[in-house]
C-alpha angles and dihedrals in degrees: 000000000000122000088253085067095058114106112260082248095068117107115226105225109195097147100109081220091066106034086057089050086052103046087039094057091044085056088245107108093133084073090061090103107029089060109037088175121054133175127203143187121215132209137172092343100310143078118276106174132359122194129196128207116185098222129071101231112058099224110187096240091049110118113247119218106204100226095181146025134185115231093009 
């Protein structure tokens, strides 16, 4: 999967504060430095999918890791 394939829902997170928060409350805080842009859908107040990508700047062809999934 490449960024160009997200949904256009999906929040680019590139603050390393909240990706930490992100990443903490997912119980996945030792990826912190491996993945320094995240993006992340929301529902229903909570996070349903979080996707990694190892570069700084998402281009659209950069590959995406899913790092969490609700309900998987």
């Amino acid at each position: 999967m490449r960024v160009c394939d997200l949904p256009p829902e999906a929040i680019l997170i590139q603050d390393s504060q909240e990706r930490q928060a992100v990443l903490e409350s997912l119980g996945l805080e030792e990826l912190l430095d491996e993945y320094p842009t995240l993006f992340v859908l929301v529902g229903d107040a909570e996070y349903r999918k979080v996707w990694g990508v190892h570069g700084f700047v998402p281009y659209l062809d950069e590959p995406v890791e899913v790092l969490y999934a609700a309900g998987a």
